[in-house]
N, C-alpha and C positions, 0 to 999 in steps of 0.2 A: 394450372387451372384451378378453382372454387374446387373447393370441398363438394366430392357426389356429384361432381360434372365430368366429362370429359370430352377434350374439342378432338378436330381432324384430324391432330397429327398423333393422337395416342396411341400405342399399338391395339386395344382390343377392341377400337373402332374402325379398324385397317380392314379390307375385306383385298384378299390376295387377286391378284392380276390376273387376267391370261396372257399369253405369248402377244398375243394381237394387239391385248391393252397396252400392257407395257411397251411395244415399238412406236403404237400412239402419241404414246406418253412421252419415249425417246422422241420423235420427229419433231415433235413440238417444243422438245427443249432448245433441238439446234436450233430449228426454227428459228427461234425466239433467242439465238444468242449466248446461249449459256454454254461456256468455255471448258471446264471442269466437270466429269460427269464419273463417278466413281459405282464403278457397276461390278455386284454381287454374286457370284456363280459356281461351279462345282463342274458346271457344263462348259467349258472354254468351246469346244470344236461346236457345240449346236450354234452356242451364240453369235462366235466366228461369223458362221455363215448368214444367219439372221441377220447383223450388223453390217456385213458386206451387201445383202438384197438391201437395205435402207439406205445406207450409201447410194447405190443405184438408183432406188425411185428421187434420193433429193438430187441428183447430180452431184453428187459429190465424189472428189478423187476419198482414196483410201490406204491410210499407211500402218501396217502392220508393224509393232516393235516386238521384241523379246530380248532378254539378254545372251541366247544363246543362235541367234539368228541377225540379228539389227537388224534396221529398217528396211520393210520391203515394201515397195520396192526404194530403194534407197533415191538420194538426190542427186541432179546432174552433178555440184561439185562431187569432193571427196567425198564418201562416206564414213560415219565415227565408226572406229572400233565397237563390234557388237557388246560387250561388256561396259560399255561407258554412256551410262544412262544420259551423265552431264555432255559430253558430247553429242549425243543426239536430241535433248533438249535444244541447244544454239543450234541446232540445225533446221530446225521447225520451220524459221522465218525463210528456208532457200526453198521450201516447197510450193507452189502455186497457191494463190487464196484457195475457200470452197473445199475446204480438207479436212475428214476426218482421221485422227491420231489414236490408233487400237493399240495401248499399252497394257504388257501381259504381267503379272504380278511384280507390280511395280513397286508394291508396299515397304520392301527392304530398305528402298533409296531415299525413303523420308527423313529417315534415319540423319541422313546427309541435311546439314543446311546451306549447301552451297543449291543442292537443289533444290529446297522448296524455296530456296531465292529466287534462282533462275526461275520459277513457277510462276511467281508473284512478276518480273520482270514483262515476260510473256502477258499476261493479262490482258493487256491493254492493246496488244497487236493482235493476240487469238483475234478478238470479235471484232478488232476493225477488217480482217481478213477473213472474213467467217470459218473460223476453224474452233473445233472442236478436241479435246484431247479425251477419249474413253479408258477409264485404267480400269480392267478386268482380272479379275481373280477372286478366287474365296473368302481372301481377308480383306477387310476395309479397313484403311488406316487412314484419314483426313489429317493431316496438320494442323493444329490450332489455325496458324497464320492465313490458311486456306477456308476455313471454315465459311466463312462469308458469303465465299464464293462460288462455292464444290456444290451440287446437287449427288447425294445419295441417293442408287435405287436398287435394292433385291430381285436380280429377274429372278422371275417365276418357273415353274418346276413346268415338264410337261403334260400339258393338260390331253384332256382323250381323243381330240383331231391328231396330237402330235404322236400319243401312243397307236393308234387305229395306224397311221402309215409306217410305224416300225414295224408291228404284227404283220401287214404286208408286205414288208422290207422280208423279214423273219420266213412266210412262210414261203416266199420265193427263193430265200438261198436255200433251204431244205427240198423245194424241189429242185432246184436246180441241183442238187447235191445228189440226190435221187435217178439225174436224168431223167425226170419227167418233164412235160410241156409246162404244166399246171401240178397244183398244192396236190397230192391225194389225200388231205386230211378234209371231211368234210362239213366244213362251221356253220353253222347257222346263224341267224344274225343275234338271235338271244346269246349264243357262247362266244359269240366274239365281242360281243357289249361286256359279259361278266371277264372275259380273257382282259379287256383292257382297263376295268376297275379290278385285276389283280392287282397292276401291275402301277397304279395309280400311285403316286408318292414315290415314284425312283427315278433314279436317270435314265437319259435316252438309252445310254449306250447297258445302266443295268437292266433296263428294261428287257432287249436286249438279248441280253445273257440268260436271262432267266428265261425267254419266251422259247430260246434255242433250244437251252435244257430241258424244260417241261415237254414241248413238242416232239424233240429229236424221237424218231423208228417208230411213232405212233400214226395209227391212222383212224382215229376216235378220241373225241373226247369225255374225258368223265372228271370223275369229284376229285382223284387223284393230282391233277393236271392241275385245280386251281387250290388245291393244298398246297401243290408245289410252290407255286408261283408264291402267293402269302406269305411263305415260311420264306421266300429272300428278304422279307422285310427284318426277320430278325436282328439282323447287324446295325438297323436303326436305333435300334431301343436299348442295345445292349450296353451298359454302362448307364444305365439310366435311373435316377432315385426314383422316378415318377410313374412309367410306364413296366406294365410287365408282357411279356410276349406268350398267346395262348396257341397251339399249333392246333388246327383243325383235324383234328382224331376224330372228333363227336358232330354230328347232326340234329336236324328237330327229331328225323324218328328214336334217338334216342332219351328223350325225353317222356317223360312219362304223365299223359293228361294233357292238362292244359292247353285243351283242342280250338277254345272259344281263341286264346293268345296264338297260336297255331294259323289258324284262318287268318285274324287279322294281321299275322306276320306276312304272309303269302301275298294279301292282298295289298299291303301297305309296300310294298318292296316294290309296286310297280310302278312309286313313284320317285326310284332311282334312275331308271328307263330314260332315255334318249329322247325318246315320244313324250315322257310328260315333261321335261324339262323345257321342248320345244313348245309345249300346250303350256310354259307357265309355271309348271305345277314346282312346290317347293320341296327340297328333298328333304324328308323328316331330322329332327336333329339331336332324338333320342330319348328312351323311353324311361319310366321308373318301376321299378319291379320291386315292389313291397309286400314281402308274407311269412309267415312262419319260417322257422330254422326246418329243411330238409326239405322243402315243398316244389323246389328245382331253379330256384332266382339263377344260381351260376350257372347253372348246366346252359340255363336258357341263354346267359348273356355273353 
């Protein structure tokens, strides 16, 4: 693009998905035909299943690949040996129209061009047959020769409807661990809002691990519990030129003055809330603290 512009497809005009959009976004790609769909994840087992409910609402059958499983479920003929990606390619066209193709890190086989042949071969029958091929895994690798064709998409991390039903997940097998009917830990709806913006930026299944940890033989929460939770974030950052990671030791009371910033912190925080998201309201996107050397800029930030 022009100098000092930038169009739709730039990344820091990309504003990230939620779960809902992005399946939007998927439905419509079958919809509409498009054969090649190379989808970005960390999360294989959430997606799995998300892909398999979409399958469902289009009618669409659904075949699972991996190389240490092959097709499931496989085709009436023989089925290929699970290791032999190019065998299960020619196998595609034995399956019914109206099919979606869930291939699990596929990326190694590009390598091969017998099979981004066969890829290219396929083309032209995928979409007279409405079928789909989804290659899911962490790494994205398109093939020049493929380029054309392949729709790239990053699914998205989970957002806080998907963390709120792990925390439920979470504090059901604690009591069930417990022997209790129900949680003994008693949440209110304010600390289970801040419980799932701990845990915001991780995966389902770390999410997870950490809610286990944090919670596990407690029956209260406090400031402790969402240190906890934060400090998994660490393993994000680390290795990182850009980013440094500060562990929650310190609070506002320990800060000294700065009562007028104090208030409006307090005040302005409630427009992270649930409630004002739903009213509209935009969540702040960060502040500037400029003053003298020792006057508490870090402490505060």
């Amino acid at each position: 693009p022009p100098a000092g512009r930038l169009n739709a497809d730039t990344p820091a005009c990309r504003t990230p998905m939620t779960t809902a959009q992005t399946l939007d976004d998927l439905r419509g790609r079958v919809l509409a035909g498009e054969t090649l769909l190379f989808l970005q994840t960390f999360e294989e087992q959430r997606w799995e299943e998300e892909l398999a409910g979409l399958a469902g609402e289009l009618n669409r059958g659904l075949i699972q690949w991996s190389v240490t499983a092959g097709p499931q479920p496989p085709p009436e003929s023989d089925a290929p040996a699970p290791g032999d990606p190019l065998a299960f390619l020619a196998q595609i066209a034995a399956y019914p129209s109206h099919h979606l193709f869930l291939l699990k890190d596929f990326h190694p086989y590009f390598q091969d061009p017998r099979v981004v042949r066969k890829l290219r071969d396929l083309l032209e029958g995928l979409g007279r047959q409405h079928k789909s091929l989804l290659f899911l895994g962490p790494v994205v690798e398109v093939p020049l020769e493929l380029r054309k064709d392949a729709g790239v998409i990053t699914l998205p991390m989970p957002g806080i409807e998907e963390m709120r039903s792990e925390l439920t997940r979470v504090l059901q097998s604690l009591a069930e661990a417990d022997g209790t009917a129900g949680t003994s830990i008693d949440i209110t709806a304010q600390q289970e809002e801040h419980l799932i913006k701990a845990v915001l930026g991780l995966t389902v299944r770390e999410a997870h691990r950490a809610l286990r940890r944090a919670l596990l033989g407690r029956d209260e929460i406090d400031e402790e519990v969402y240190a906890r939770l934060v400090a998994q974030k660490r393993h994000m950052v680390e290795g990182s030129d850009l980013l440094e990671f500060f562990d929650l030791e310190d609070g506002v009371a320990d800060i000294g003055g700065l009562d007028g910033l104090k208030e409006w912190l307090a005040q302005r925080s409630e427009a992270f809330t649930t409630q004002a998201r739903e009213q509209g309201i935009s969540n702040p996107k960060g502040m500037l603290l400029l003053g003298v050397q020792g006057c508490g800029k870090s402490l505060t930030a």
